[in-house]
C-alpha positions in Angstrom: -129.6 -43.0 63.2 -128.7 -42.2 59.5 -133.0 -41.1 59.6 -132.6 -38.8 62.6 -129.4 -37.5 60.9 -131.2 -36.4 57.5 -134.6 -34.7 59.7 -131.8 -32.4 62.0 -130.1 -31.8 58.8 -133.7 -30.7 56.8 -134.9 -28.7 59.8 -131.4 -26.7 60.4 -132.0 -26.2 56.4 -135.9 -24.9 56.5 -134.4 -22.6 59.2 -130.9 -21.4 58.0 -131.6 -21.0 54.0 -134.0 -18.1 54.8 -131.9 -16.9 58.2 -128.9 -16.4 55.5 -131.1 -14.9 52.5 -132.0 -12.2 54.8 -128.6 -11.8 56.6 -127.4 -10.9 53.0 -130.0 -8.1 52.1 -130.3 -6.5 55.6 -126.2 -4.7 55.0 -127.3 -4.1 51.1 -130.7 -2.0 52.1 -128.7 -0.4 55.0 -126.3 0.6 52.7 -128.6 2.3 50.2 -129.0 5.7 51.9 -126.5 8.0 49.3 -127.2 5.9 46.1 -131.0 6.0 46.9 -130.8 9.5 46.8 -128.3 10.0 43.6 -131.0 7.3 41.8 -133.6 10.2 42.7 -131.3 13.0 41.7 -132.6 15.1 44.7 -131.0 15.0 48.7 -134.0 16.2 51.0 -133.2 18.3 53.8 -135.5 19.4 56.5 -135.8 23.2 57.5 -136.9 23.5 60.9 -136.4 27.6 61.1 -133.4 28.3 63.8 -131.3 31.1 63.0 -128.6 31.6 62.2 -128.7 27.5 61.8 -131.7 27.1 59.8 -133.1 30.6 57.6 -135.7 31.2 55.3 -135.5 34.8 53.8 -139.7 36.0 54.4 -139.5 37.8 51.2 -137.1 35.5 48.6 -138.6 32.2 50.3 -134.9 31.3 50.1 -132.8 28.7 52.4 -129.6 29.4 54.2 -127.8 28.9 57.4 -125.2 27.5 58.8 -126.3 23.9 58.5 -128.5 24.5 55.2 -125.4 25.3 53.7 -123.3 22.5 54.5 -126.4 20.6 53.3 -126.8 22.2 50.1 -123.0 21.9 49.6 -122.8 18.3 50.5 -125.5 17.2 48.2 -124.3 19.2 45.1 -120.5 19.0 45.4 -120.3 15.3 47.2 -123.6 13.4 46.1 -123.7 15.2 42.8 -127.6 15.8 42.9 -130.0 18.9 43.6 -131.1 20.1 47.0 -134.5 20.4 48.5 -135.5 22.3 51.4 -138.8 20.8 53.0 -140.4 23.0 55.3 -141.3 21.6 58.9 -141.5 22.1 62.5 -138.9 21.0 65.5 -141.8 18.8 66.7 -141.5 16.6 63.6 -138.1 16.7 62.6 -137.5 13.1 64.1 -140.7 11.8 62.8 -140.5 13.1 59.2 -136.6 11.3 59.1 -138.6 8.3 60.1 -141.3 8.3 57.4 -138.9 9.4 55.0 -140.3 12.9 54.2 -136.3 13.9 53.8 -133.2 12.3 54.2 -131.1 13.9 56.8 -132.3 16.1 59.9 -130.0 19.3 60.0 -128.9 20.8 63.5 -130.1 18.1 66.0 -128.1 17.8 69.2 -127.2 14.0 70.4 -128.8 12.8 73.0 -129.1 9.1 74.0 -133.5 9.2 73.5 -133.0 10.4 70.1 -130.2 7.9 68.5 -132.2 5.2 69.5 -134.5 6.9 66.5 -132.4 8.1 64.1 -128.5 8.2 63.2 -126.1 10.8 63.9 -123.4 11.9 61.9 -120.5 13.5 63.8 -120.5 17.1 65.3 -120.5 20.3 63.5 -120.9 22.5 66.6 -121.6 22.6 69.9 -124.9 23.5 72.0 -124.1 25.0 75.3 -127.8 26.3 77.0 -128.1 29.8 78.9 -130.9 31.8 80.0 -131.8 35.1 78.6 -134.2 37.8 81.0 -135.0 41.4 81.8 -132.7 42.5 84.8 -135.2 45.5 84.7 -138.8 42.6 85.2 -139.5 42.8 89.0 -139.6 38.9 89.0 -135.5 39.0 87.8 -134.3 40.9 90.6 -132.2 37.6 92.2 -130.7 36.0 89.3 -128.0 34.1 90.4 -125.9 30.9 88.5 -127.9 28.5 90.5 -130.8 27.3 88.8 -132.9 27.4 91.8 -133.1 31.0 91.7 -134.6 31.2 87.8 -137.2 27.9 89.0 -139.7 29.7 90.9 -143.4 29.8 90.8 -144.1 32.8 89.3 -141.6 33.0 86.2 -142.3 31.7 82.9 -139.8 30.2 80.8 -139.8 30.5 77.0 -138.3 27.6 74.4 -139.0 26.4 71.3 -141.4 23.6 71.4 -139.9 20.0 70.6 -136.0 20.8 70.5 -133.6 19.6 73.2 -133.7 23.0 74.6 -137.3 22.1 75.4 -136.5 18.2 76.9 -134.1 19.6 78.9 -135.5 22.4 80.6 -138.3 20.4 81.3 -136.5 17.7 83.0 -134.6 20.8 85.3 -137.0 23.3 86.5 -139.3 21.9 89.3 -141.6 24.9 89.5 -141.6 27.4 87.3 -143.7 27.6 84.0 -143.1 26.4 80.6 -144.3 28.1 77.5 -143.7 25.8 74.5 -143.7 28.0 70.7 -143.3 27.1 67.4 -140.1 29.3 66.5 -137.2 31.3 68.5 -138.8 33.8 66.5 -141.9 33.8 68.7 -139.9 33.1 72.1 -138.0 36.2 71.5 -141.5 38.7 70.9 -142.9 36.9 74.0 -139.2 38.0 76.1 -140.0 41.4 74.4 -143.7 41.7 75.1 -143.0 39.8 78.6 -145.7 37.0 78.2 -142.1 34.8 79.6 -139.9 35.7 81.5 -136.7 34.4 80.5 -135.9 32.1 77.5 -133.7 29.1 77.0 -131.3 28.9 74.0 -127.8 28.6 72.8 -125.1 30.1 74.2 -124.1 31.7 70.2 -127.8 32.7 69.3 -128.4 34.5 72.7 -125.1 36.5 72.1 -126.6 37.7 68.9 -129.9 38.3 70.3 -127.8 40.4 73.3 -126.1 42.1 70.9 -129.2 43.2 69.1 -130.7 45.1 72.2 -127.9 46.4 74.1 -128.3 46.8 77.8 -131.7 45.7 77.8 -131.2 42.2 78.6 -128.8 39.9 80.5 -128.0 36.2 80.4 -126.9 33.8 83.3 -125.2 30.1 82.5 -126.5 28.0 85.3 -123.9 26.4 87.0 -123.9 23.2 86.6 -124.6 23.1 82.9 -128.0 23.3 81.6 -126.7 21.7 78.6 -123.6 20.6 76.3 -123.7 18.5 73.6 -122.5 17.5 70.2 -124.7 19.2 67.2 -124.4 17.6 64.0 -127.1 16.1 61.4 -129.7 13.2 61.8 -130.0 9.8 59.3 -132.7 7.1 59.3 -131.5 5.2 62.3 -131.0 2.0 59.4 -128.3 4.0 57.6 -124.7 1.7 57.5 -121.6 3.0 58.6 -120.6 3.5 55.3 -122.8 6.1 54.1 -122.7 7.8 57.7 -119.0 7.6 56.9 -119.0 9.8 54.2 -121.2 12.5 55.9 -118.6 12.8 58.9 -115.0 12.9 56.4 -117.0 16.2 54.7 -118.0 17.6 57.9 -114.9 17.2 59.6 -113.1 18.5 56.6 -115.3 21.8 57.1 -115.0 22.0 60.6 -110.8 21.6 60.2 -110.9 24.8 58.0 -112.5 26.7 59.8 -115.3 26.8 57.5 -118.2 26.2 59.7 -116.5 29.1 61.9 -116.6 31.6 59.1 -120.7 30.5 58.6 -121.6 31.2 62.3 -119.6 34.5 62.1 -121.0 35.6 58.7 -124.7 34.6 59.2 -124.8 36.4 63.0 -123.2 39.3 61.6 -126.0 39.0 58.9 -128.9 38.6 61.6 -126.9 41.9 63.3 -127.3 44.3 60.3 -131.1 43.5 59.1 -132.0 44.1 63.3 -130.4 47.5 62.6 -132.4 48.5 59.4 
């Protein structure tokens, strides 16, 4: 007995020594995120181009936005460190958080598929969909709030390839076309030049684009919802509470002062006057 007694207790050590060793450094690298980044001296931030969320002045090569800002202003006035803007697409900005190309993923909306990649801190904004179309296109003529009447053979939707926009106007129209481009920068030309028909985007960024053509173009909000969803900033999906804790005390500070208000208004008023010029 005393034998069997001594092999159980030598197994259950061979199996718990090393079952506790890494129990103890998972929570220590989880909670490396902020400190990792102070070490470096630099926070990384993707730039996916989305105005008035995501700018990058053509001729300055300079960052704003609404959610480049808070960036920038986190990582200077919080982390104590520099900020770096790293150029990418909408098609990557999940797999470059993953790689670690940057650190945090500005302007993504929360959806179940994507936190089971990445890490969301809490809501900045909001993202309610409409669609955007030329009441004068032949094709628009009966445009109603049901969806069915937009999702027809012969109309050709517009969104920017890889966001949520795109996921779910893909999972909602049965029939008519998709074209997927890089930037809302090239959706909107193709509404103008009418490759597409209509184009998918936020309730707040249509309104601007509205009010830069006035009476040319109309917008419909499908009823029921296209979309609505919380908008905040992406973290590698092993980030701990406590660093993701930080990140949501500054942005719900900003949001309770009516800060992040006062960046939508000034950076769509912006967008308003260089249209004009």
């Amino acid at each position: 007995m005393k034998r069997l007694g001594t092999l159980a207790s030598n197994i259950l050590r061979t199996w718990l020594v090393p079952l506790a060793l890494t129990m103890a450094l998972v929570p220590a690298a989880h909670a490396q995120l902020w400190q990792s980044v102070q070490q470096r001296g630099t926070l990384r931030c993707a730039a996916p181009l989305y105005p008035p969320l995501v700018i990058k002045d053509p001729k300055t090569q300079e960052y704003s936005g609404v959610y480049l800002d808070l960036c920038r202003e986190f990582g200077e006035q919080v982390l104590g460190v520099k900020v770096a803007f790293v150029d990418t697409t909408w098609d990557n900005i999940i797999a470059g958080l993953q790689s670690g190309k940057w650190d945090i993923s500005p302007a993504l909306n929360h959806t179940p598929k994507r936190a089971l990649a990445v890490r969301f801190s809490t809501s900045a904004s909001y993202s309610e969909l409409d669609v955007v179309y030329d009441p004068k296109n032949p094709k628009m003529q009966n445009v109603t709030t049901a969806l069915e009447s937009l999702d027809q053979p012969d109309i050709t939707f517009g969104v920017v390839s890889g966001t949520a926009h795109d996921h779910t106007i893909s999972r909602r129209l049965k029939q008519a076309r998709i074209m997927r481009l890089p930037s809302i920068d090239e959706v909107r030309l193709a509404l103008l030049s009418r490759r597409v028909d209509a184009t998918v985007d936020e309730v707040d960024t249509n309104r601007i684009f509205l009010m830069q053509y006035p009476g040319r173009f109309a917008s419909v909000n499908p009823v029921p919802a296209l979309q609505k969803q919380g908008m905040g900033f992406g973290l590698p999906h092993q980030t701990s509470s406590a660093d993701t804790a930080v990140l949501d005390i500054f942005i719900n500070e900003k949001v309770a002062l009516g800060e992040v208000d006062e960046l939508f208004k000034r950076y769509s008023q912006q967008i308003i006057d260089q249209s004009k010029q």
